[in-house]
GUDREN-91808 format. One record per residue: x, y negated, z negated of N, C-alpha, C, O in turn; residue in one letter. Coordinates in steps of 0.2 Angstrom, whole numbers, plus 5000, padded with zeros to 4 digits. Each point is the difference from the previous one (the first is absolute). Layout:
! GUDREN-91808
XYZXYZXYZXYZA ...
END
This chain:
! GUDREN-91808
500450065000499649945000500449945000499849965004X 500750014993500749975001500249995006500249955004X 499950114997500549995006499149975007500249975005X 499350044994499850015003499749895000499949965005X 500150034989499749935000500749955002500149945002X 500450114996500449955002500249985011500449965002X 499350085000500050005006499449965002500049975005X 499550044992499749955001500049905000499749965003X 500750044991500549944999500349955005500049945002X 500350134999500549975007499850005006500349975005X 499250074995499550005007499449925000499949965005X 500050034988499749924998500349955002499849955003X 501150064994500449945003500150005004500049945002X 500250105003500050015008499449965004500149975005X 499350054991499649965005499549945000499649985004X 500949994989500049944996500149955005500550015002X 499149935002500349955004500649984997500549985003X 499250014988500749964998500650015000500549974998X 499650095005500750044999500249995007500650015002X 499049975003500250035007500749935000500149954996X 500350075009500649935001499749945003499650005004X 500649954994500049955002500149985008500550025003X 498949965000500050015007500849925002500049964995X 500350035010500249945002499849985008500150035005X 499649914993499749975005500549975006500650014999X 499349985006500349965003499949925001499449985002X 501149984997500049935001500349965003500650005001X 499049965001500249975006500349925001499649974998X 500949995004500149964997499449944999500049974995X 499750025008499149964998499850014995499949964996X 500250125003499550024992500449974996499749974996X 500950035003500649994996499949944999499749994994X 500549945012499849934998499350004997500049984994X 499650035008499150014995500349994996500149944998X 500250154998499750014995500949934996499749964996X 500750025005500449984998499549904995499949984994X 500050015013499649955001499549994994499949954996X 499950125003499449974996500250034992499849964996X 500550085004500350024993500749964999499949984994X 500550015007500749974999500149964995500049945001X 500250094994500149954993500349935002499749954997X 500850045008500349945000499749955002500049944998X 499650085008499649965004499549984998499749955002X 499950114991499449974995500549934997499849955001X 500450064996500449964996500249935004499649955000X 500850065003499849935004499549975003500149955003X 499350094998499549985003499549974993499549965001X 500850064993499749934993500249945001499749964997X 500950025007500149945000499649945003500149954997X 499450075009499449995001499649974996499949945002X 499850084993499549984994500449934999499849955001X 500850064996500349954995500149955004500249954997X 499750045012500349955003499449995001500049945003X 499550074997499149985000500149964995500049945002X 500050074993499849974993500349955001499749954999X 501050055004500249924999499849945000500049944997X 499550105010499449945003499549964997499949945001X 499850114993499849964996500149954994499749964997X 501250085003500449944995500149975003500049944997X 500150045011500149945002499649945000500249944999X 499350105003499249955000499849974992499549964999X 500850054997499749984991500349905001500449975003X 499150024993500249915001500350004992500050034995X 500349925006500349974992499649954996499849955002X 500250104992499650004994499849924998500449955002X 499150034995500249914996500150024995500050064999X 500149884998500350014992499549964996499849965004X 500150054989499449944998500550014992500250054996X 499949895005500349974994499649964992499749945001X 500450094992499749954997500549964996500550024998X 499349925000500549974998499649954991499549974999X 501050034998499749954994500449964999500650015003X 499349954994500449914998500049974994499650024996X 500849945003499849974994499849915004499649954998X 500850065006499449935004499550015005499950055003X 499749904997499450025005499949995007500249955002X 499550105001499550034997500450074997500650025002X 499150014992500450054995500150065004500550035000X 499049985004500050095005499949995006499649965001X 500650095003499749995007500250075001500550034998X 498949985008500150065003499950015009499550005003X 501350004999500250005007499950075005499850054999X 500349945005500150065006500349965007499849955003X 500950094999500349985005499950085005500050064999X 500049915007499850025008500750015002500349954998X 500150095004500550015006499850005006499850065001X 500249915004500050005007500650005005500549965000X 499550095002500650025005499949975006499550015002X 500849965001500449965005500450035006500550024999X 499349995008500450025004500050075002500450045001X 498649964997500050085002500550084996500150065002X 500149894992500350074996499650074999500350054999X 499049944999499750074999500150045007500450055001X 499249915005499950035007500750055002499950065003X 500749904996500750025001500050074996500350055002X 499549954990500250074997499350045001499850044995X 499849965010499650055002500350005007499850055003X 500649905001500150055006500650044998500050065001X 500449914996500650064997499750064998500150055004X 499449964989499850094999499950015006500450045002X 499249935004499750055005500550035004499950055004X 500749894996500750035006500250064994499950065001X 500249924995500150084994499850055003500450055002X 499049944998499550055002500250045005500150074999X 500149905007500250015007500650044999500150065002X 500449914994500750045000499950064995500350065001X 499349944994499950074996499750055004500250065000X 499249925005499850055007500550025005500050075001X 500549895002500750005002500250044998500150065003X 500349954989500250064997499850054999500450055000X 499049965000499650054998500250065009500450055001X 499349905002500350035008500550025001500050075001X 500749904999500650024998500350064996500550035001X 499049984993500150064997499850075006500350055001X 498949935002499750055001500550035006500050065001X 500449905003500450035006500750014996500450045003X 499849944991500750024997499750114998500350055001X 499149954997499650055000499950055004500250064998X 499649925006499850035009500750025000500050064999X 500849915002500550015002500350064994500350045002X 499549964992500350044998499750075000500350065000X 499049945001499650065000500350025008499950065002X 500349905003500150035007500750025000500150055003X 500349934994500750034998500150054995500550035000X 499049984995500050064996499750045003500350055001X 499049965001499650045007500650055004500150064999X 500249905004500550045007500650034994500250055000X 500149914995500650034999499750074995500450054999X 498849964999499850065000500050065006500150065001X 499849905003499950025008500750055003500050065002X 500549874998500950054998500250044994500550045000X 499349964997500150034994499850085001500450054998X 498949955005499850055000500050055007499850065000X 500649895006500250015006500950064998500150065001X 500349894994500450044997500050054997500550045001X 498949974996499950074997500050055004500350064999X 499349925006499950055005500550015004500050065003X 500449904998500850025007500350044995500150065002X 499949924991500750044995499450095001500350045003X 499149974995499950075002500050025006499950065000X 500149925005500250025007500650005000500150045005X 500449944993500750004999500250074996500450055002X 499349954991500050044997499950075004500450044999X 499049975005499850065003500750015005500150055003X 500149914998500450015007500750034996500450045002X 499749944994500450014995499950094998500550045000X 498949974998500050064998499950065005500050064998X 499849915008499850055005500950025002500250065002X 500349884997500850005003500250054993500550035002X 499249984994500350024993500050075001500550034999X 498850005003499650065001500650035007500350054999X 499849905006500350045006501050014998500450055001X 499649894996500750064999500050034992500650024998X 499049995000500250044996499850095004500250064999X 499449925005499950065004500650025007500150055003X 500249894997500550035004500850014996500550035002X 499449934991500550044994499950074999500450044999X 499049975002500050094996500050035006499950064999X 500149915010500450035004500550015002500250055004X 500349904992500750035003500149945005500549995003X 498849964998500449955004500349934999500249965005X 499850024989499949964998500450004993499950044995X 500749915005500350014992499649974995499549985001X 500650034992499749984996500349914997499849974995X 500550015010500049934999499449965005499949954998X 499850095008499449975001499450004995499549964999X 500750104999499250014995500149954996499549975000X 501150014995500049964995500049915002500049954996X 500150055010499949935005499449974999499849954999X 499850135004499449975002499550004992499549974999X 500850074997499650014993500149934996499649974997X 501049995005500149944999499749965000499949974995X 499850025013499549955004499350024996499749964997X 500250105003499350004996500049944993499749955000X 500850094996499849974994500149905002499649974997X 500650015005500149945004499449985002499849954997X 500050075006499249995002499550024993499449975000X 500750064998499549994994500149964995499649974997X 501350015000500049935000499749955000499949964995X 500150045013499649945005499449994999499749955001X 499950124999499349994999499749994994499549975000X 500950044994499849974996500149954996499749984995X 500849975010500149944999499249955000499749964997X 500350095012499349955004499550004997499749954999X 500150124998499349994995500149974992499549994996X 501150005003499949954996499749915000499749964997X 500950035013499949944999499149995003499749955001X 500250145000499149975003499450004995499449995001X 500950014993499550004995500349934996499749974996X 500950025005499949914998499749975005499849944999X 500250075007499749945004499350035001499649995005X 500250044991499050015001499849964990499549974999X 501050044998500149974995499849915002499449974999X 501250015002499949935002499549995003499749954999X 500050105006499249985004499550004994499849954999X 500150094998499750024996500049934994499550004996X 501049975002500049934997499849955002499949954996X 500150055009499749925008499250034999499549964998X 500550115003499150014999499549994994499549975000X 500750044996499949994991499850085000499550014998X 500850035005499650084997500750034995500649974999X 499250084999500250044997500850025002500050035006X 500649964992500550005003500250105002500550025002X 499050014997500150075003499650025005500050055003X 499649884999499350035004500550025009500549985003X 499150094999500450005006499949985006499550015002X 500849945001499949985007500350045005500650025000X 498850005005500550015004500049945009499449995001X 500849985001500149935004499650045007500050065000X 499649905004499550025005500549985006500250035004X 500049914993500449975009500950025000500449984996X 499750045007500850005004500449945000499849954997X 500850055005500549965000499949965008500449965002X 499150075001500049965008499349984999499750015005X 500149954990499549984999500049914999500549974998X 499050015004500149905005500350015005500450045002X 499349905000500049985007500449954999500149984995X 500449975011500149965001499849935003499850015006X 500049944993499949945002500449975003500650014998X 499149935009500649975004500549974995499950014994X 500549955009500349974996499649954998499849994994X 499949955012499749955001499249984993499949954996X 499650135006499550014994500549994993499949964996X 500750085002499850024994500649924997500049994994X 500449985011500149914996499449965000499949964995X 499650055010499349965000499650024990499949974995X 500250105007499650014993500349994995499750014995X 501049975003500350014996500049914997500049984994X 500049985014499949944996499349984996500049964995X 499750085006499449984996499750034995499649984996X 500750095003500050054995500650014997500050054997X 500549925003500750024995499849994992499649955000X 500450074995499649984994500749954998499949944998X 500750095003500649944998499749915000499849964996X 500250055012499549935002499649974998500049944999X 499350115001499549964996500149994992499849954997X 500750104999499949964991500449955002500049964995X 500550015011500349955000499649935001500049954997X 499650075009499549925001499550014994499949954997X 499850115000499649984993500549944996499949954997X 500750075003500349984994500349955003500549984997X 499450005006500349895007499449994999500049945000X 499250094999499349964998500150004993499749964996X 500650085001499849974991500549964998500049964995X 500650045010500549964998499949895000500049954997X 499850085011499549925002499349994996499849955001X 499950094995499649984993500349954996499949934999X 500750134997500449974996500349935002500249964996X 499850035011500349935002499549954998500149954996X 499450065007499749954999499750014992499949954996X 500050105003499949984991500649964998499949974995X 500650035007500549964995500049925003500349954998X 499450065008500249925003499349954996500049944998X 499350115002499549964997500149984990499749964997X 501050084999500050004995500249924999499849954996X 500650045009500249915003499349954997500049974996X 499650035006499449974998499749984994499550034999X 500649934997499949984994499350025000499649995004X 500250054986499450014999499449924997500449964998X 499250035002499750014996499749994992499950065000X 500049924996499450034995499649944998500249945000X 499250084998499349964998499950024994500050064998X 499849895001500050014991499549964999499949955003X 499650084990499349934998499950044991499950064998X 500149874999500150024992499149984998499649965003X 500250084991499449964997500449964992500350034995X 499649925005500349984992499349994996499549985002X 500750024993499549994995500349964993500549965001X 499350074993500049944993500549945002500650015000X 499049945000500649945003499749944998500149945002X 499350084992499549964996500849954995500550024998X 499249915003499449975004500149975008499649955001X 500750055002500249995005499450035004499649965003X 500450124999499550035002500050074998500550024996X 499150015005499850054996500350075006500050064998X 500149935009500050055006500449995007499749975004X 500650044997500549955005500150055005500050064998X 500249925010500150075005500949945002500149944999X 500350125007500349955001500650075005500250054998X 499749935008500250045004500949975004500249955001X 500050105001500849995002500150065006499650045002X 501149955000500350025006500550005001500149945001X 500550105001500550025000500250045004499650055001X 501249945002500350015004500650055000500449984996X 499850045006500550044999500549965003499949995006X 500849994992500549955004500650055002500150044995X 500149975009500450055002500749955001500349975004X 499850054987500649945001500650064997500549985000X 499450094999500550034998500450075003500550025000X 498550005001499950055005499749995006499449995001X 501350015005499449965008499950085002499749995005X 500350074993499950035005500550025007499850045004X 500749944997500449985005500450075000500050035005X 500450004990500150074999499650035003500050015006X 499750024989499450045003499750005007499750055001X 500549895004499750015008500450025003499950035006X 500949974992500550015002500350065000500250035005X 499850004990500050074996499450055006500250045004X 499349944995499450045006500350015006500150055003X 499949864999500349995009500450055001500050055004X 500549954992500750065002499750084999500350045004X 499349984992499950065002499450015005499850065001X 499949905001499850005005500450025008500050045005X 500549904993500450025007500450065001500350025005X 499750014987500550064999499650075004500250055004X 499249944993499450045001500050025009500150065002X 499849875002500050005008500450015000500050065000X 500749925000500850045001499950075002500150035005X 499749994987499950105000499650015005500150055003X 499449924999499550045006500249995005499850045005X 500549924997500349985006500650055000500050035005X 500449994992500550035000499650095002500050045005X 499649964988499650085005499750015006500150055003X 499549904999499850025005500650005006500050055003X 500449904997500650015005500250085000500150045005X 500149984989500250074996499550075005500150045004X 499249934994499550055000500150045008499850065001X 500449895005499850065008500750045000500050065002X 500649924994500650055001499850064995500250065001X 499449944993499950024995499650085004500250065000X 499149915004499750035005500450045005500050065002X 500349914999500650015009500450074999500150055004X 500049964988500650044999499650064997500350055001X 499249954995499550045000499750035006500050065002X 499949905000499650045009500750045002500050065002X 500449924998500650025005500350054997500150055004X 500049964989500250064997499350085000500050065000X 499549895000499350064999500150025008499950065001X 500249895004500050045007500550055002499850055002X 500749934996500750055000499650074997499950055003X 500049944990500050064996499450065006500050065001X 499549894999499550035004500150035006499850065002X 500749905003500350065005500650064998500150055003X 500449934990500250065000499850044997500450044998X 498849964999499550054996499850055006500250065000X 499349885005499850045008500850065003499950065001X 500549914998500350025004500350084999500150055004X 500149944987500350064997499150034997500150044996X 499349955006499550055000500050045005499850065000X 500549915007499750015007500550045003500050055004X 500549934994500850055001500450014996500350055003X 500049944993500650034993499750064999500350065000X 499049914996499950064996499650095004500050054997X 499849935009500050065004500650034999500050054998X 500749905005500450045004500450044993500250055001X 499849914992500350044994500050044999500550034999X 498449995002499950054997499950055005499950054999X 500349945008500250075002500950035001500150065001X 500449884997500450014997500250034995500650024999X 498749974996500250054994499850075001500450054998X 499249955006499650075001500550045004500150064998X 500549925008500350045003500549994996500350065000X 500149914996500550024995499750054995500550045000X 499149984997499650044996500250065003500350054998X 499449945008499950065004500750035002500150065000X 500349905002500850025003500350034993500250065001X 499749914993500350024995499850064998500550044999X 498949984999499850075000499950055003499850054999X 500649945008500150055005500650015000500250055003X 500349924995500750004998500349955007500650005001X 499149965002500249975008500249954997500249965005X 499949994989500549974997500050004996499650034998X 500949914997500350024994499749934997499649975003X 500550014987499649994997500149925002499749954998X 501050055005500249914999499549985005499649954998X 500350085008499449985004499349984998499849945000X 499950124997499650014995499949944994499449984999X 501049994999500349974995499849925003499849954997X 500550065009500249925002499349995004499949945002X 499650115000499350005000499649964997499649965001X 500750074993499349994994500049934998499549974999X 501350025002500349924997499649945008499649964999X 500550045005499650015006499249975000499849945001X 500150114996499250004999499649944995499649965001X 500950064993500049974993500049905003499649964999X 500950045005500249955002499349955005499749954999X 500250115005499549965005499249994996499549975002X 500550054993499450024997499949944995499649965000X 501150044996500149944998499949925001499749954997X 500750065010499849935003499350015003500149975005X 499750044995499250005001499849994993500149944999X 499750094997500049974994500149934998499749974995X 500949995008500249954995499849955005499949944998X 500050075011499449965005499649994998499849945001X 499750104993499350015001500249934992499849955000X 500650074994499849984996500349915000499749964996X 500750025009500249945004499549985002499949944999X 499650095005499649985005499349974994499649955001X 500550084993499649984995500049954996499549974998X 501250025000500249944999500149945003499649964997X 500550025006499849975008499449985001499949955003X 499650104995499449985002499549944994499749955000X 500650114993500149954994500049944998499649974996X 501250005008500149955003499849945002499949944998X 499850105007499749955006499349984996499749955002X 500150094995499449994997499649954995499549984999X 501350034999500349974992500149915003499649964998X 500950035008500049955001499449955004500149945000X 499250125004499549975003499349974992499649964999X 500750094998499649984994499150035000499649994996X 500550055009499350045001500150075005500550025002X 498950014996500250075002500250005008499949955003X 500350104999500250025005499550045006499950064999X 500049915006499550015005499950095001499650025004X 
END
């Protein structure tokens, strides 16, 4: 009866959904920016800066308080009870409500900026999952070829054809190769890790990537400087921040403006003279200490420093473009080219070396300098494709919007 329930147990856990493995999905880089986009600690976090640059707005708009003063005496009249007005002069409030709203603009600006610093890291961390996982897979193709080489001379060692320094050559290469492939699946669970930190998930959840390393398109030259002048984010937090800076200008030039104040008292016990007295005043602010003259000064110059920087970017920005496209093109014809021809011609170079070698029609250097051969063209293909991604990154990075 034991032995009888306890088969049942494990027939229950067996067909327990909860037990079954964890299926993994396939993701594609879209899904990835989504899901980045909408979960992304960093980009929550600067996307509160928002709220705080709204509110400014209504600090700005607040008027300045009156003061109401009471006073007593020993001459008459004995008491009175005043209240003075501040009136601002020269458009000062108007000025620190256009300033929060350029705020406004520039903390929007920011906010943008982060969103393509974001995009650029999830499409760089994306693909180096991409290689990563491209690696693992050459290192066991590598591996098998390693062991089928392993399997043939030890069969032509225990023939009598082969001394036992091939055997222990090619036993070498094995262990080399596994090595190597344990290198790869280490760096491929740090780079699904890092994706997996851009996502906000669970640093074990499994990805496996939908798109390849010949994945994007290329844009003319011509479209992708057109779009970049108008979408680079560098550019835009730059003119938000030459509109809040010309705010600030003009807030410091209206500070020039002498204020204002109004004032009207009620007096009373001032018996016998009179029993209630009013008596009203007005004053000036004299700008005999403070002109304001710094302060315009101080602005104007970070103003021109401001245009400076944008004018130096944008001159920056079509070479920025130029060498992006030109590096992504290259990459992209030496990707087309070792898909369309290297890597055929390798892998029937591996296959007839395999094959010569195992029939005894050559020796292991040949065999050897195959594999390394193979290794190599496999490689550069690999490192086209992950070029070609970077590159794309790039150009992306520099347009400041996705990629057509």
């Amino acid at each position: 009866m034991p032995r009888r329930s306890n088969w049942l147990l494990i027939l229950g856990l067996a067909l327990c959904p909860c037990a079954a493995p964890a299926q993994t999905a396939t993701l594609s880089l879209d899904a990835a920016m989504t899901r980045a986009l909408a979960a992304n600690r960093s980009l929550a976090a600067a996307r509160l800066s928002a709220p705080v640059a709204v509110a400014g707005i209504d600090v700005a708009r607040e008027r300045l308080n009156p003061e109401v003063t009471y006073e007593a005496a020993r001459e008459t009249p004995h008491q009175a009870i005043s209240a003075s007005f501040p009136i601002e002069l020269g458009g000062k409030r108007q000025r620190r409500i256009d300033l929060a709203n350029s705020s406004v603009a520039a903390t929007t600006a920011a906010i943008d900026r982060a969103v393509v610093e974001l995009r650029d890291r999830v499409r760089r961390a994306y693909f180096a999952l991409v290689g990563a996982n491209r690696r693992v897979a050459l290192a066991d193709d590598l591996r098998g070829l390693a062991v089928r080489a392993r399997d043939a001379a030890q069969e032509r060692f225990a023939a009598g054809d082969a001394p036992r320094l091939e055997l222990l050559q090619v036993e070498l290469a094995l262990v080399e190769t596994d090595n190597e492939a344990s290198a790869t699946r280490g760096e491929a669970r740090a780079a699904a890790t890092e994706l997996n930190v851009l996502l906000a998930q669970p640093l074990d959840t499994p990805l496996t990537p939908a798109d390849g390393l010949d994945a994007g398109g290329l844009p003319s030259f011509d479209s992708a400087v057109e779009l970049a002048a108008h979408s680079n984010a560098d550019l835009l937090v730059l003119d938000r921040q030459i509109a809040e800076q010309s705010a600030r200008r003009d807030l410091a030039r209206s500070l020039r403006s002498p204020d204002l104040t109004a004032g009207a008292a009620y007096t009373y016990d001032a018996e016998p003279e009179f029993s209630r007295g009013f008596r009203a005043s007005i004053g000036i602010t004299v700008p005999l200490f403070t002109k304001h003259l710094a302060g315009v000064v101080v602005e104007d110059a970070e103003l021109a420093r401001l245009m400076a920087q944008r004018s130096a970017a944008a001159a920056e920005l079509t070479g920025t473009v130029a060498a992006a496209l030109a590096r992504a093109t290259s990459a992209k014809e030496q990707l087309t080219r070792s898909a369309t021809e290297s890597l055929p011609r390798a892998t029937e170079v591996e296959r007839m070396a395999q094959d010569s070698y195992s029939s005894g029609q050559s020796g292991l250097v040949t065999l050897l300098q195959a594999v390394q051969f193979t290794r190599d063209v496999r490689r550069r293909n690999l490192e086209a494709g992950i070029e070609y991604q970077r590159a794309l990154a790039d150009l992306e990075r520099a347009i400041g919007a996705p990629l057509p």
